[in-house]
C-alpha positions in Angstrom: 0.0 0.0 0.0 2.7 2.6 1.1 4.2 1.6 -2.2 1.4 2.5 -4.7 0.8 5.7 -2.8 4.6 7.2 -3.2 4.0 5.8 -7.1 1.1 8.0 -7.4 3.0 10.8 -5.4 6.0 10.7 -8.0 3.7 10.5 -10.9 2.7 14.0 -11.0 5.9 15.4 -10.5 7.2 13.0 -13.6 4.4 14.6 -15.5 5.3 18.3 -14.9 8.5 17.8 -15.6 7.8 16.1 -18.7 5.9 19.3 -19.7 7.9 21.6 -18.7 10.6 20.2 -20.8 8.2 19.9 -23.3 7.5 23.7 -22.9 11.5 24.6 -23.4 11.6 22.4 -26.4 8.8 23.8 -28.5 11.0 26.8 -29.6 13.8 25.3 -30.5 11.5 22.4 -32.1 9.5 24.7 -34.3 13.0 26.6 -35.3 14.4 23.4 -36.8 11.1 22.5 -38.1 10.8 25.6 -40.2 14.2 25.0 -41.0 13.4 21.8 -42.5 10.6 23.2 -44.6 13.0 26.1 -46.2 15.6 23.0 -47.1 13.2 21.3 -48.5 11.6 24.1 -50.6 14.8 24.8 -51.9 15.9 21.3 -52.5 12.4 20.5 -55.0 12.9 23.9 -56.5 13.5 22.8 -59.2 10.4 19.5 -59.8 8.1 22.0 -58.3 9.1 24.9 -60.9 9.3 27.5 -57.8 11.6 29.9 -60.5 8.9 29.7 -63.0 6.1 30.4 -61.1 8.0 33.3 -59.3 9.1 35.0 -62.5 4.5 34.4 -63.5 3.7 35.9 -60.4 6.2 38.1 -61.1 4.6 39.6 -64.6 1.0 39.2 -63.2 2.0 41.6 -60.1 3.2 44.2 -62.9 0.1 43.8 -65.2 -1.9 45.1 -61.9 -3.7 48.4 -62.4 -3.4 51.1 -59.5 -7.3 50.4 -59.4 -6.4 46.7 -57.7 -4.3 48.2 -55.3 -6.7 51.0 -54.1 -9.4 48.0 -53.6 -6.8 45.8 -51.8 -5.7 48.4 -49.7 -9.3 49.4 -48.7 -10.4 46.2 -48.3 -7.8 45.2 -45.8 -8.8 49.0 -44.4 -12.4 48.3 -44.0 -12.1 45.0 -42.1 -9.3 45.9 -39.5 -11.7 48.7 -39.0 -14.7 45.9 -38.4 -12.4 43.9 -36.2 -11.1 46.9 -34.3 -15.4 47.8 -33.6 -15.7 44.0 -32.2 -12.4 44.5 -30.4 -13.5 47.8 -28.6 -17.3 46.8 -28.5 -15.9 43.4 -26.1 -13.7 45.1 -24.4 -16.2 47.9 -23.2 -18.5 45.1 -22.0 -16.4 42.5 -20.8 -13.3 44.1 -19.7 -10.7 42.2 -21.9 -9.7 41.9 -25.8 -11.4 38.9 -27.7 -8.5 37.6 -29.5 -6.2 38.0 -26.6 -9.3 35.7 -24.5 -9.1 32.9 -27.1 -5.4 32.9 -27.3 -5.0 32.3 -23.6 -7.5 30.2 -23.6 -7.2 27.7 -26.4 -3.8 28.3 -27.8 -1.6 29.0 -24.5 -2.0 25.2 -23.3 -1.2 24.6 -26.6 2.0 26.2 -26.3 2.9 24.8 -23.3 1.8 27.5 -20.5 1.3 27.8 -17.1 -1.9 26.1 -15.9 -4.5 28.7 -14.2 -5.4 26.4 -11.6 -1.9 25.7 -10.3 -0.3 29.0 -10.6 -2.5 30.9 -7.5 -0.3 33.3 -6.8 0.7 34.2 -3.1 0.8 38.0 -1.9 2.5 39.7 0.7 -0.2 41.1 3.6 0.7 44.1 5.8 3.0 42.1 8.3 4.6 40.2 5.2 2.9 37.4 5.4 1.8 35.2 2.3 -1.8 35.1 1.5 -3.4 33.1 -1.8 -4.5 35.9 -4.4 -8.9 36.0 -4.1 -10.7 34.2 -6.6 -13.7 34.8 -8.2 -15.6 32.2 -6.5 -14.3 34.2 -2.9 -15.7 37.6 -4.0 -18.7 37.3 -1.9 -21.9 39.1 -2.8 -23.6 40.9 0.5 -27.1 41.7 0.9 -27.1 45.5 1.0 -28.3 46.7 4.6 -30.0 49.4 3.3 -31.7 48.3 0.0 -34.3 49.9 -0.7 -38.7 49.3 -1.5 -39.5 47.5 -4.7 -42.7 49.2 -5.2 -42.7 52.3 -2.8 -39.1 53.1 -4.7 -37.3 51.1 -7.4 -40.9 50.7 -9.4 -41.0 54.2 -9.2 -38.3 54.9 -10.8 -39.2 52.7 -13.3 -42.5 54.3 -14.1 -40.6 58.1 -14.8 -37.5 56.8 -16.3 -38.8 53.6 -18.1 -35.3 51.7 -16.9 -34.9 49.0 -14.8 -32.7 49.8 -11.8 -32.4 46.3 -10.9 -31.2 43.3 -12.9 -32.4 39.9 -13.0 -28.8 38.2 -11.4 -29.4 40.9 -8.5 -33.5 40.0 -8.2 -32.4 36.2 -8.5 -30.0 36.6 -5.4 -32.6 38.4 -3.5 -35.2 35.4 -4.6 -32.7 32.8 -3.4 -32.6 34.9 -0.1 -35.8 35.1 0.6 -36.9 31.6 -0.2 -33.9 30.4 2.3 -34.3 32.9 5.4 -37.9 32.5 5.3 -38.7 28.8 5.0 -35.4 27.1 5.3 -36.1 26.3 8.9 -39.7 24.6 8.0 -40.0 20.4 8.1 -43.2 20.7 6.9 -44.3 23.0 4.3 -48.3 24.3 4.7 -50.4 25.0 1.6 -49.4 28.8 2.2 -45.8 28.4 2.2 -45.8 26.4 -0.9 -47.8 29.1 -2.6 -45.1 31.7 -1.5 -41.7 29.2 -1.6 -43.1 29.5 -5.5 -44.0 33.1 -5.6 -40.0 33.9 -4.4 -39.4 32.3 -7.8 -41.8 34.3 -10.2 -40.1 36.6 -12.4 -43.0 38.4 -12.9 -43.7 40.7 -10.2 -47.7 41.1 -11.1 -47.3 37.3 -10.2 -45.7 37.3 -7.4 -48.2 39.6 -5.6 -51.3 37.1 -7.0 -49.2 34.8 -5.2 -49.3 36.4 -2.2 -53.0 37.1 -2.4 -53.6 33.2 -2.8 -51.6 32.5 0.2 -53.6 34.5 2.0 -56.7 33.3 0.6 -55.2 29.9 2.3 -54.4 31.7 5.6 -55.4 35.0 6.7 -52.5 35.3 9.2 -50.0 34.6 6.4 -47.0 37.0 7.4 -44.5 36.0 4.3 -47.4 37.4 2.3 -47.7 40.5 4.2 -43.7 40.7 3.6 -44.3 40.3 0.1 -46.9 42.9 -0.7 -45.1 45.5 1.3 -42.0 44.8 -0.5 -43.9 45.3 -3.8 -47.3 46.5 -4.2 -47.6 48.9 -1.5 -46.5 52.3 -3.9 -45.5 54.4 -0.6 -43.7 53.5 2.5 -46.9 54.5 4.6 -48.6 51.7 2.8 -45.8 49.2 3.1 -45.2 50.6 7.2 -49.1 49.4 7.6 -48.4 46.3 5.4 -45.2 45.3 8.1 -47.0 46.1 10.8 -49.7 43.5 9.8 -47.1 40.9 9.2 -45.1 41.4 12.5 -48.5 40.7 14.0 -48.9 37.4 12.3 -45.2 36.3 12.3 -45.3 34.2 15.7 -42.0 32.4 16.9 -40.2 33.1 13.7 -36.6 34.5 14.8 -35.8 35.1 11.0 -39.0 36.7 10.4 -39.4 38.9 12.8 -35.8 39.9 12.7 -36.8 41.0 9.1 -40.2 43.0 9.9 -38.5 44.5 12.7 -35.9 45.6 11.0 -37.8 46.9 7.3 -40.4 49.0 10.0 -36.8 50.7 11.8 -36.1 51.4 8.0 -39.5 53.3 7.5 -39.5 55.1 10.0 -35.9 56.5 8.6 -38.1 57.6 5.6 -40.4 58.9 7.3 -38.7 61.2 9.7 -38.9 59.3 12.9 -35.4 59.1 13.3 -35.4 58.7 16.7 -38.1 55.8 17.0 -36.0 54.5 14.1 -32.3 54.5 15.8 -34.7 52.7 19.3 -35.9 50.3 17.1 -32.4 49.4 16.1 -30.7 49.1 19.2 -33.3 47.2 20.8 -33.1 44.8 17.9 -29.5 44.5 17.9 -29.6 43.4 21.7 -32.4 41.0 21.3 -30.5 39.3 18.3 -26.5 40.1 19.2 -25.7 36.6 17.2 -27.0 38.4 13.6 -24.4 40.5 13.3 -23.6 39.0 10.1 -27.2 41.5 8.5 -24.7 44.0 9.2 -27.7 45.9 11.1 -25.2 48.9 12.7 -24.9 49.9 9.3 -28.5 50.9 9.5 -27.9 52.4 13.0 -24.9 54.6 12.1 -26.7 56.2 8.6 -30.0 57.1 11.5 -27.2 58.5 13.9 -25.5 60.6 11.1 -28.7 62.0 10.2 -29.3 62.7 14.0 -25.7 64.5 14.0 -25.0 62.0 17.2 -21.4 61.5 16.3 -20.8 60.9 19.7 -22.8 57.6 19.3 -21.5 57.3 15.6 -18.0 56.9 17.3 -19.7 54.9 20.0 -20.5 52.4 17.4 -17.4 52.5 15.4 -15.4 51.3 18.5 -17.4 48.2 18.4 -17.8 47.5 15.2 -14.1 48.9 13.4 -12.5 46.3 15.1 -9.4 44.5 13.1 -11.3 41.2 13.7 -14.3 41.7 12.5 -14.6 42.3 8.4 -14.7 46.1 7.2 -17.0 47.8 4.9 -17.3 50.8 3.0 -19.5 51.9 5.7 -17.0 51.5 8.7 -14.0 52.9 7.3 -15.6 55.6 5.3 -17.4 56.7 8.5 -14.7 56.8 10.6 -12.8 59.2 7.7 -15.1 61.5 8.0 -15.7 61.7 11.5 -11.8 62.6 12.0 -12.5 64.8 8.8 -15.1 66.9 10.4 -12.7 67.5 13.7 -10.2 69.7 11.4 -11.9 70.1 8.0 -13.8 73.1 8.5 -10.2 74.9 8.8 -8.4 72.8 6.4 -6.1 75.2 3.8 -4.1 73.0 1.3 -2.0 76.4 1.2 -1.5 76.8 4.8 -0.7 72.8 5.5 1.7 73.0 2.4 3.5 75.6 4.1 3.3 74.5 7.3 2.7 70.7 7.6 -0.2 68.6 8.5 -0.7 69.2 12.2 -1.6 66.0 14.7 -5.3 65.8 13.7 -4.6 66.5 10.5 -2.4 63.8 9.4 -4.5 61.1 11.8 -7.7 62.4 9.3 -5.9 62.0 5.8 -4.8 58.7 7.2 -8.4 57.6 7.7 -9.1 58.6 4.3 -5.6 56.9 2.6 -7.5 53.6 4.7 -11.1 54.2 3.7 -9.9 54.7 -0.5 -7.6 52.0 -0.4 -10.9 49.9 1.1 -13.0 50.7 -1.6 -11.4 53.6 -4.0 -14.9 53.7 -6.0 -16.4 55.8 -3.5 -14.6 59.2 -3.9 -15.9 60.0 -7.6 -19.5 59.5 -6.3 -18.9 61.4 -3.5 -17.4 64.1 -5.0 -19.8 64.0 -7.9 -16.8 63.5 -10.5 -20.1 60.1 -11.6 -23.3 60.4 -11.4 -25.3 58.4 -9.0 -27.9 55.6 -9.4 -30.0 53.7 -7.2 -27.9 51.5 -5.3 -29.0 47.5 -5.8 -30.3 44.8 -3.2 -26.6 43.5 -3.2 -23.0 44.5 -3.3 -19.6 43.6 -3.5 -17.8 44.8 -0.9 -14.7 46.5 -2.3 -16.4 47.1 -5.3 -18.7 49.5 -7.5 -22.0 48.5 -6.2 -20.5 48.8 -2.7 -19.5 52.7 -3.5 -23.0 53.0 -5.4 -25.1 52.0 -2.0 -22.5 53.8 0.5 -22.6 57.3 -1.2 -26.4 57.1 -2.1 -27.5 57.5 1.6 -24.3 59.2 3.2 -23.5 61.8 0.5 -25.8 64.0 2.7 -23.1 63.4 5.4 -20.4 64.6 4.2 -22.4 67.7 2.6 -23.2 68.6 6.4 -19.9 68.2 7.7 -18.0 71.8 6.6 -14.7 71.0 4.4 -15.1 67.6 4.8 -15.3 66.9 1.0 -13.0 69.5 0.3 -10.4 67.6 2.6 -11.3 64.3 0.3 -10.9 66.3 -2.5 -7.5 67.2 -1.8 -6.2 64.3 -0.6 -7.6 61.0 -2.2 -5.3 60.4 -4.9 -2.5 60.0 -2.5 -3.7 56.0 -1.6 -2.6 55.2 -5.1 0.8 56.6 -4.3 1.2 53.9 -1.5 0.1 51.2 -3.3 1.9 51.4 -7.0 0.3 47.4 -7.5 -3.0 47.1 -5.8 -3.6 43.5 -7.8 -0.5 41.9 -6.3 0.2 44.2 -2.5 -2.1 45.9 -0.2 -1.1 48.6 1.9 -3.5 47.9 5.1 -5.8 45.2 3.3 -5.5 42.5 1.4 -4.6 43.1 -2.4 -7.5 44.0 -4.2 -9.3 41.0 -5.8 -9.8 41.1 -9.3 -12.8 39.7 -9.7 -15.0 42.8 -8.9 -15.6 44.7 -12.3 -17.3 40.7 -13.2 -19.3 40.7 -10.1 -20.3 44.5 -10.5 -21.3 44.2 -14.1 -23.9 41.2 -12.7 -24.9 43.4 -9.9 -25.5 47.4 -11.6 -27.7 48.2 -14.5 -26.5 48.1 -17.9 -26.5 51.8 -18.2 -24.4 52.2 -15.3 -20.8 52.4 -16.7 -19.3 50.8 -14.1 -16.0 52.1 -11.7 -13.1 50.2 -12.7 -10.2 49.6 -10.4 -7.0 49.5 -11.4 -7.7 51.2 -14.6 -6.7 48.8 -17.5 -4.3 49.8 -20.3 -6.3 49.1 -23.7 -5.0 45.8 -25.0 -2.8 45.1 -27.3 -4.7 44.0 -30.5 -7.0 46.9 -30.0 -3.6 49.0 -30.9 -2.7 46.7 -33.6 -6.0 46.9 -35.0 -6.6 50.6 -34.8 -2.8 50.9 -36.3 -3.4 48.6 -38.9 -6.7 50.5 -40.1 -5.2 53.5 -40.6 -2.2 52.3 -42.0 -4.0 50.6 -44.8 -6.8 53.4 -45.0 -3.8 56.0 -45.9 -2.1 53.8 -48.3 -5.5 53.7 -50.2 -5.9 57.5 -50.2 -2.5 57.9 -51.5 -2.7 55.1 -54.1 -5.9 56.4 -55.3 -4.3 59.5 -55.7 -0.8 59.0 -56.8 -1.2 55.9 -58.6 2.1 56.2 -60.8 4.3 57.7 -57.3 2.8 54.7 -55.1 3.6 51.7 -57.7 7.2 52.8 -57.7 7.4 52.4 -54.3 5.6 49.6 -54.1 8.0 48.2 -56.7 11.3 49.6 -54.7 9.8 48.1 -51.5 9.1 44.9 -52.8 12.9 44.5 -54.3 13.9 45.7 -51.0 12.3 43.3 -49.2 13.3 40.4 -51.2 16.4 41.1 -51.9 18.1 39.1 -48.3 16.0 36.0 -50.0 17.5 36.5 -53.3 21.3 36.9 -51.5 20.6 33.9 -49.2 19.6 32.2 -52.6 22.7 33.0 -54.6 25.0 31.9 -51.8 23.5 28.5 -51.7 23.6 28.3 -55.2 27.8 28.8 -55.3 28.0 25.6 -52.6 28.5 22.2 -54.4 26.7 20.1 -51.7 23.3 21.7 -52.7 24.1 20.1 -56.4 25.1 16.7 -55.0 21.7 16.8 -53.2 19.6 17.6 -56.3 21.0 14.7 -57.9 20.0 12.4 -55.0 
């Protein structure tokens, strides 16, 4: 037994080796093969009549009118153009060149490459550490803590701008959610929470509230239902506050349940203006569920207590909550930049501290921002209105666009309030990027940032978002080549169209030029005997 399992262990390790030998031999391989084929060109010359068909092709070329070469020249213009359309047209969507995609993908192994799957690459952390690179499948989507009313908000959107704020991917996550926080815990499904386990899956949302209806047809005290219609039908958030309150009646033992209600009624009475019965219903939530700190509900409670201008309680919270422990959020670092922000902002001079220095407070407040950008660097062009702003989706990436969407929807208020506070953003931002040169493969105070965020954000925002991209890719290569290529061709059209006679002669001394090392290399082998004592063999 021990022996068949060190046979299996030294079987891979023959295998790599074998193709990594086989990787340094495939240039040297394809050299002597071409090699082979210009010997043996040279060496049936003569049975294939190679001279004679040169010196046809020869008096076809010069039999060519300009005409031909205008139409070649335009042709070969007009499709690089087409390609270089596809080119930037994929890369605009998908974030990477088409041909450069295939060639990784199907003619890289060919070729002898790395494998993807065993070439994770390890990154240094703050202390120096290694850590494995993310990977897609680790860029977590997060319900957003502060999404907002289907039909009291996103539908109304919908009905004065005729787009859809949210995708399907993003309604499909928050389907999956629902159908799992609300009946995962049942052994027994009743008639009601069949109708609604199925109404969680309609795509249609007219269907979803006949759903609804029908369940409570089954069961008057139906509180998913009452959920359901709040979250959609009820156009205003008086009607969908009524609608909770009527479900948090019916909702029973349910920890999940009520957590939800309870939590959706603190959130209308943000909207509504009771911002105090809001930030009670919060705290009191949060201490009769302290194990659900994963619904990130203290995100909820520090937006109510920034509206309240309670930054004593705001900082109250962040102690808890910014520990190095516990994972960070655009919310938590952000809000802890501008509460040392608004201590020195409101007399913040980028003169002054240029001539000066940053005083105490100073530096400790562009050091919460340096932190907060390198979190999440997307949020700084929404909050300084350098992008416009949409409504923020039902889920985000943390790190990533749909992350800075949600954050500076509801706290760009916040910073507006707080006197110099943007102004100190403004000025000081762009130095993050200045500590960390190579965000993909080091972090500063965080991880390196995963790469898999433009994907996710692309799933998550609306297509008419043009979504944040971080680091900013350099176009790719073919996209040059194209682009080159089409106007290289497009001008030698022009000027053969309108020089013909000038552009043949220099298509004629080009040509000579260009074939005149073949023609030397020719002559050469021509004055060796051995080549003559091969023909004859």
């Amino acid at each position: 037994m021990a022996d068949g399992g060190d046979s299996n262990s030294q079987s891979p390790g023959f295998a790599q080796k074998l193709k990594s030998w086989l990787s340094w031999s495939w240039t040297y391989i394809c050299v002597i093969w071409f090699a082979m084929v210009l010997t043996m060109i040279y060496v049936l010359r003569s049975p294939l009549k190679l001279q004679e068909s040169l010196a046809a092709a020869s008096v076809f070329l010069n039999t060519l009118t300009p005409k031909f070469y205008v139409a070649l020249t335009g042709t070969s213009s007009l499709i690089s153009g087409l390609i270089l359309i596809f080119e930037w047209w994929y890369f605009r969507k998908y974030g990477t060149s088409f041909i450069e995609q295939v060639s990784v993908s199907h003619l890289r192994p060919l070729l002898g490459g790395v494998d993807n799957s065993s070439a994770v690459g390890l990154f240094s952390s703050v202390n120096g550490d290694t850590e494995p690179r993310p990977s897609v499948s680790e860029c977590k989507v997060w319900r957003n803590p502060l999404n907002l009313f289907r039909g009291a908000e996103y539908s109304r959107y919908t009905w004065v701008t005729g787009k859809e704020p949210l995708t399907y991917y993003d309604m499909n996550l928050s389907a999956q959610d629902h159908q799992t926080f609300f009946t995962g815990d049942t052994q027994q499904l009743r008639p009601e929470d069949a109708v609604m386990q199925k109404a969680w899956r309609e795509r249609n949302p007219q269907a979803r509230i006949k759903a609804a209806y029908q369940a409570i047809e089954l069961n008057n005290e139906c509180a998913t239902a009452y959920v359901l219609l709040a979250e959609e039908e009820a156009t205003t958030i008086t009607e969908a506050e009524q609608l909770f309150k009527q479900a948090l009646k019916s909702a029973g033992k349910d920890t999940n349940l009520l957590v939800y209600i309870k939590r959706r009624l603190a959130m209308c009475a943000r909207k509504l203006g009771r911002i105090k019965e809001a930030v009670k219903m919060m705290r009191d939530l949060m201490k009769e569920f302290p194990l659900l700190g994963m619904l990130n509900i203290h995100e909820n409670l520090l937006e109510a207590l920034l509206e309240l201008q309670a930054y004593a309680d705001v900082q109250a919270v962040l102690a808890k909550y910014d520990d190095i422990s516990l994972p960070k959020s655009a919310t938590i670092c952000y809000t802890s930049a501008l509460l040392k922000a608004r201590a020195v902002s409101d007399k913040f001079s980028p003169e002054a501290a240029s001539r000066r220095g940053l005083s105490t407070a100073e530096m400790n407040a562009v050091e919460a921002i340096h932190r907060a950008v390198e979190f999440n660097p997307h949020v700084p062009k929404y909050l300084l209105e350098m992008k416009s702003l949409i409504l923020p989706p039902e889920h985000i990436l943390k790190r990533g666009d749909s992350e800075a969407v949600a954050y500076a929807f509801f706290h760009l208020q916040h910073w507006k309030r707080a006197e110099g506070a943007l102004n100190l953003l403004h000025c000081t931002w762009e130095g993050t990027f200045r500590m960390i040169p190579y965000p993909l493969e080091k972090g500063h105070l965080f991880y390196p940032y995963p790469g898999c965020t433009e994907t996710a954000d692309r799933e998550l925002l609306p297509s008419f978002h043009e979504v944040s991209v971080y680091p900013k890719k350099d176009l790719p290569f073919f996209i040059i080549f194209t682009a080159g290529l089409c106007s290289f061709t497009a001008t030698l059209a022009m000027l053969t169209h309108q020089f013909p006679e000038l552009m043949g002669v220099f298509a004629k001394a080009f040509l000579s030029t260009l074939f005149a090392p073949l023609g030397f290399f020719v002559d050469k082998m021509e004055s060796f005997q051995l080549w003559h004592q091969l023909n004859r063999i």
